[in-house]
C-alpha positions in Angstrom: -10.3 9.7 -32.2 -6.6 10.6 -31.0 -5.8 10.5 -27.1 -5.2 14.4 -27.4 -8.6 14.8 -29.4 -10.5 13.6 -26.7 -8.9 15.5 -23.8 -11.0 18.7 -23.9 -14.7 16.4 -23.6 -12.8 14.5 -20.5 -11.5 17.9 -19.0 -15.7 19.1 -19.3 -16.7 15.8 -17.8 -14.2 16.0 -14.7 -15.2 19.9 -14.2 -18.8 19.0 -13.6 -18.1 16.2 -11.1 -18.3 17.1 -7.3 -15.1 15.1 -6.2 -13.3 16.9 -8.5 -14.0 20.4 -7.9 -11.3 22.6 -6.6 -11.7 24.8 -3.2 -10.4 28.1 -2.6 -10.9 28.3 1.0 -7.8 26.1 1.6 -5.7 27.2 -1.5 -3.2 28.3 1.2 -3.5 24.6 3.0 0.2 24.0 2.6 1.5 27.2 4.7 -0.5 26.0 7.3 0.6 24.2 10.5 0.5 20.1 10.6 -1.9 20.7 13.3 -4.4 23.0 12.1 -4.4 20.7 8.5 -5.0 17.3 10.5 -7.9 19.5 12.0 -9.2 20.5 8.7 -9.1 16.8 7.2 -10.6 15.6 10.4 -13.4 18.2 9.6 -13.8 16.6 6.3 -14.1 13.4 7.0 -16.9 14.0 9.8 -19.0 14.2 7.4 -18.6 11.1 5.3 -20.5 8.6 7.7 -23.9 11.4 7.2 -23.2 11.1 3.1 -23.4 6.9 4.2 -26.3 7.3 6.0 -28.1 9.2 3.2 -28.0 6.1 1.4 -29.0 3.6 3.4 -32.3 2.6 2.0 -30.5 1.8 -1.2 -27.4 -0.6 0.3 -30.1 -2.6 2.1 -31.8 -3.1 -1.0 -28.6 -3.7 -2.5 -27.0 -6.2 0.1 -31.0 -8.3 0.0 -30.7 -9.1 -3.6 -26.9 -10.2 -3.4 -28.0 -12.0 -0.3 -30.7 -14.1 -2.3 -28.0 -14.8 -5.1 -25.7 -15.7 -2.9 -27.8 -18.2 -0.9 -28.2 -19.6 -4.3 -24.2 -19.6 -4.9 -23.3 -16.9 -6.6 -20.9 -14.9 -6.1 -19.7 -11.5 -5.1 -17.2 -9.4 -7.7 -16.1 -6.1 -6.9 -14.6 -4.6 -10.2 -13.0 -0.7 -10.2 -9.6 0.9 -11.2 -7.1 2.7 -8.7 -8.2 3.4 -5.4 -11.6 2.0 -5.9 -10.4 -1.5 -7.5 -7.8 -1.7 -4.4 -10.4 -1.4 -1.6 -12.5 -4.0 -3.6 -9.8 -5.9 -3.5 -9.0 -5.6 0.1 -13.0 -6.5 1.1 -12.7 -9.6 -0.6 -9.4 -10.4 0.4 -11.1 -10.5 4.0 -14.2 -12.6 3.7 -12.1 -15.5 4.1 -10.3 -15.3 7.3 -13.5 -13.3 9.1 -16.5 -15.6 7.4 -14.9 -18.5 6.2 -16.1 -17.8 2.5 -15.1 -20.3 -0.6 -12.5 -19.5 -2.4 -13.9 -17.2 -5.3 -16.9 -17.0 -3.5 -16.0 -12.6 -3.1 -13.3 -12.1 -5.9 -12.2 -8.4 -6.1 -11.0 -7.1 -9.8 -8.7 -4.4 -10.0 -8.1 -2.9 -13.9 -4.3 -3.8 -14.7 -4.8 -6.7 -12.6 -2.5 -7.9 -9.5 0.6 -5.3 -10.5 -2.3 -2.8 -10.1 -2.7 -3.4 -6.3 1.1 -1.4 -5.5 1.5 0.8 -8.8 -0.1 2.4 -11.9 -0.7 0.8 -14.5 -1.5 3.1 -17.3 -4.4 3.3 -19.4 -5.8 0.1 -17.7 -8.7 2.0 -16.1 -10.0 3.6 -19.5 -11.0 -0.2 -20.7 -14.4 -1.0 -20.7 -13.2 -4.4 -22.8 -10.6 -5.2 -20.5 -13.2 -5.3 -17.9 -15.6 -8.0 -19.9 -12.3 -9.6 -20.7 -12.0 -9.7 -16.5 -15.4 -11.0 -16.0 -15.1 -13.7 -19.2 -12.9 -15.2 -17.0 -14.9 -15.7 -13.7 -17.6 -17.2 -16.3 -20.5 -15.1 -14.9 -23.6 -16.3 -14.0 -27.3 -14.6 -13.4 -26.5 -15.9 -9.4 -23.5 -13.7 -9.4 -23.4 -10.3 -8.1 -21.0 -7.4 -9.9 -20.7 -4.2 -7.8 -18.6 -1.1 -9.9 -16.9 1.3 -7.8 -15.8 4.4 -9.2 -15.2 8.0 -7.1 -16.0 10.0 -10.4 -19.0 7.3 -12.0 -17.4 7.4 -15.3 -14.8 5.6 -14.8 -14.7 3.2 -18.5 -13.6 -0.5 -16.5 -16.4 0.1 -13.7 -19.0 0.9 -16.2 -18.0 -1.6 -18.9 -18.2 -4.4 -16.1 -21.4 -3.5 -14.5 -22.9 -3.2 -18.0 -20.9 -6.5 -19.3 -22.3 -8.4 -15.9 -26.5 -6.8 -16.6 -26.0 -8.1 -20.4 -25.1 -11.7 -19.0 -27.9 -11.7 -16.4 -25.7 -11.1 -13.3 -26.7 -8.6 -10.5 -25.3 -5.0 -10.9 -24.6 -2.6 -8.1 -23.1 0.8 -9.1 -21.3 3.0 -6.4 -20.5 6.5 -7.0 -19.8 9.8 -5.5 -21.4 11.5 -7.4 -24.8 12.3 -8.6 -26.4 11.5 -12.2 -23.2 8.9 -12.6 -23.3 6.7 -15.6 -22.0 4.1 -12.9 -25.5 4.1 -11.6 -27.4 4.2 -14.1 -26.2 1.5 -15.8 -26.5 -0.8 -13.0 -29.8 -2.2 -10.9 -28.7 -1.0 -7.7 -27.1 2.6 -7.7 -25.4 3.8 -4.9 -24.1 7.7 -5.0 -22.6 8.8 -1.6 -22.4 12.4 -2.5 -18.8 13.4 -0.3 -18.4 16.8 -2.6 -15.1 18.5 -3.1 -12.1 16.8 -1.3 -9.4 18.9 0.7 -6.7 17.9 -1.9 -8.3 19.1 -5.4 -9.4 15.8 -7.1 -7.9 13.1 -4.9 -10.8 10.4 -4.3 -8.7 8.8 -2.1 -9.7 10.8 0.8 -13.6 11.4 1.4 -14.8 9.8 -1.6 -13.0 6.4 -0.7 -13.1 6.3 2.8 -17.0 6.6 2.0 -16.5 3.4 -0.4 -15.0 1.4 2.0 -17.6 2.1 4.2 -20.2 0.9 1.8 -18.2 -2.2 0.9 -17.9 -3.1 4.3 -21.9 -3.1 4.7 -22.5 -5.1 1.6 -20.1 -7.5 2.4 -20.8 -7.7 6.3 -24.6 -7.8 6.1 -24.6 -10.3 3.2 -22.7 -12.5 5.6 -24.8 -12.5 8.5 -28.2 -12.7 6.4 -26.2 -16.0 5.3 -25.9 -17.0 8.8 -22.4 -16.5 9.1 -22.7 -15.1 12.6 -24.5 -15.9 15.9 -25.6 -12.5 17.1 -22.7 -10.4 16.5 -19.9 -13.1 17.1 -18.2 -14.6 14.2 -18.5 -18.0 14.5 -17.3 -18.8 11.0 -14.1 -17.2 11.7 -11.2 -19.3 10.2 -8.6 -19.9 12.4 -5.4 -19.8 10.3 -3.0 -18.4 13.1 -2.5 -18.1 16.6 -4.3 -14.6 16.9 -7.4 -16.1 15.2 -7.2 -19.4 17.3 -7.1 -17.8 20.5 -10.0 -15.5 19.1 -12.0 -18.5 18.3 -11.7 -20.0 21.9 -13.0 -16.8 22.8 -16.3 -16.4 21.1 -16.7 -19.9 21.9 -16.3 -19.0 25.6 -18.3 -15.6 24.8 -21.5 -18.0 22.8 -21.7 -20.5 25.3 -20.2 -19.2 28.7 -18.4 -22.5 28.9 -14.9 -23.1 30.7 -11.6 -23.7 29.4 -11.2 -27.4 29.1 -15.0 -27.9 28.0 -14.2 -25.2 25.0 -11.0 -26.9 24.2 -12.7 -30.7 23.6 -15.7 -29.2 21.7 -13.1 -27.5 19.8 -11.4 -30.9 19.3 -14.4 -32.6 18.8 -15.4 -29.9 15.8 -12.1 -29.9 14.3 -11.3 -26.6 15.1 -14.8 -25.2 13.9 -16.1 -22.5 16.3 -19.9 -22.7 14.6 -20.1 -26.5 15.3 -17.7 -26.6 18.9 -20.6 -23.7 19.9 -23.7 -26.0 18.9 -21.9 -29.3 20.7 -21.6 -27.6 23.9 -25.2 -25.4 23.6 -27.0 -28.4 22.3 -25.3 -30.9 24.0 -24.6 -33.2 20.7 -21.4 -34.9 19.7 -19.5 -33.2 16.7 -21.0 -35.9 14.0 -24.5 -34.6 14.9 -23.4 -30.8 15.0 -22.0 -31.6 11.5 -25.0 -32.5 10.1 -27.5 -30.1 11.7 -25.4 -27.3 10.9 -25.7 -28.9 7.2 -29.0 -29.4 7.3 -29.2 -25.9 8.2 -27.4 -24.3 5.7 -24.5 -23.3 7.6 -26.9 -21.3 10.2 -26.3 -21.6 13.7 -29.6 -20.4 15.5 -31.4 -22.7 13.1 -29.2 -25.4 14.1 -30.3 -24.7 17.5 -33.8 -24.4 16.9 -33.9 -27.9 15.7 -32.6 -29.7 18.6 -35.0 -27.9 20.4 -38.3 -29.4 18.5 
């Protein structure tokens, strides 16, 4: 079947999705002040976090499975063209620096691959084999997690990598914007944040992806602190890799433990810069060869590092 050939099926398939449906009240959008158009697009997007919260039930579920794989070392892959693979990109780009993930522990896969990030690259998105190609290459595993974004659900590279990633025994999560995706269906976990029509006629970049990066930003965040990776709401795994995040870490050391200066700055010492072990050395009153090894017999967590020098 020709490129042209097919066009008329795709054109009946992007006429019956939400995010792509055109609206006539602002047809007139562009004679309008600055003002009053910042006003409608602020309108908009009000309703985006209510579209969120309509799916809660399902991102918990969603962020306990990859939780239970991950304890178990798998990893997280965000897979999606365009808009959608870039904000993957971007969530797992900062796992690192906020939770001190592995490297390739949260890998994000963007169709056209790094040139993708900063321009089109044409056709790449309409690959359902480039995606398995994509995930070949990470070597998947059933402890591995692969979450599809895609505005529309259709998208071929999301959909050929969640059902590449389910055929190989990983974890899929499919997030859409719209309802009845094939996104969704083809994974375990579907997530469909209906946003509905955007202010510019079909650009997802707007409602539909400022409601993805909300979600990503929950099953990344929450993964991490049901894998310990915070104390309360302080991140303590923080990696401090320049002077911002080394004066930040002082900080929530200070905040954890309510200690002074020069006490925070020999912990720190002590700990080799590690905020999770300089907090247990001054709360628990250990030296840092003994935080060390509680925090590793605790798999990383820090209340249950706590708990166990108080038994």
């Amino acid at each position: 079947m020709t490129s042209t050939s097919r066009q008329p099926d795709l054109r009946s398939q992007l006429d019956a999705l939400a995010t792509e449906a055109f609206r006539p009240e602002f047809a007139g959008i562009d004679r309008l002040a600055t003002l009053d158009i910042a006003r409608l697009m602020n309108g908009e997007d009000a309703g985006v976090a209510a579209a969120v919260a309509a799916r809660l039930p399902e991102i918990a579920a969603a962020v306990d499975a990859i939780a239970v794989r991950m304890e178990r070392g798998g990893r997280l892959v965000y897979a999606g063209a365009g808009t959608a693979g870039r904000l993957g990109v971007l969530d797992a780009s900062e796992c690192p620096p906020t939770f001190n993930t592995a490297p390739g522990q949260v890998v994000g896969l963007i169709a056209g691959g790094p040139d993708a990030l900063v321009t089109s690259v044409e056709g790449a998105e309409d690959s359902a084999g480039l995606a398995r190609a994509d995930l070949d290459a990470l070597a998947l595993t059933a402890d591995d997690t692969v979450v599809g974004v895609s505005a529309s659900g259709r998208t071929p590279y999301a959909v050929g990598a969640v059902t590449h990633a389910r055929a190989r025994g990983a974890l899929t999560v499919g997030l859409a914007c719209n309802e009845g995706s094939a996104l969704a269906a083809a994974a375990e976990h579907g997530i469909e944040v209906v946003t509905g029509p955007e202010l510019i006629a079909g650009s997802t970049r707007l409602k539909a992806g400022t409601a993805q990066k909300l979600v990503l930003n929950m099953l990344s965040t929450i993964t991490m602190i049901r894998l310990g990776k915070t104390y309360g709401n302080l991140m303590v795994d923080v990696r401090a890799s320049n002077e911002k995040l080394r004066a930040r870490s002082r900080r929530i050391v200070a905040q954890a433990t309510g200690a002074g200066d020069e006490e925070i700055e020999r912990a720190l010492d002590a700990a080799g810069g590690e905020v999770k072990q300089a907090v247990l050395i001054l709360l628990a009153g250990v030296d840092g060869p003994t935080a060390a090894r509680l925090l590793e017999d605790s798999g990383g967590r820090l209340r249950a590092a706590l708990g166990a020098t108080e038994r």
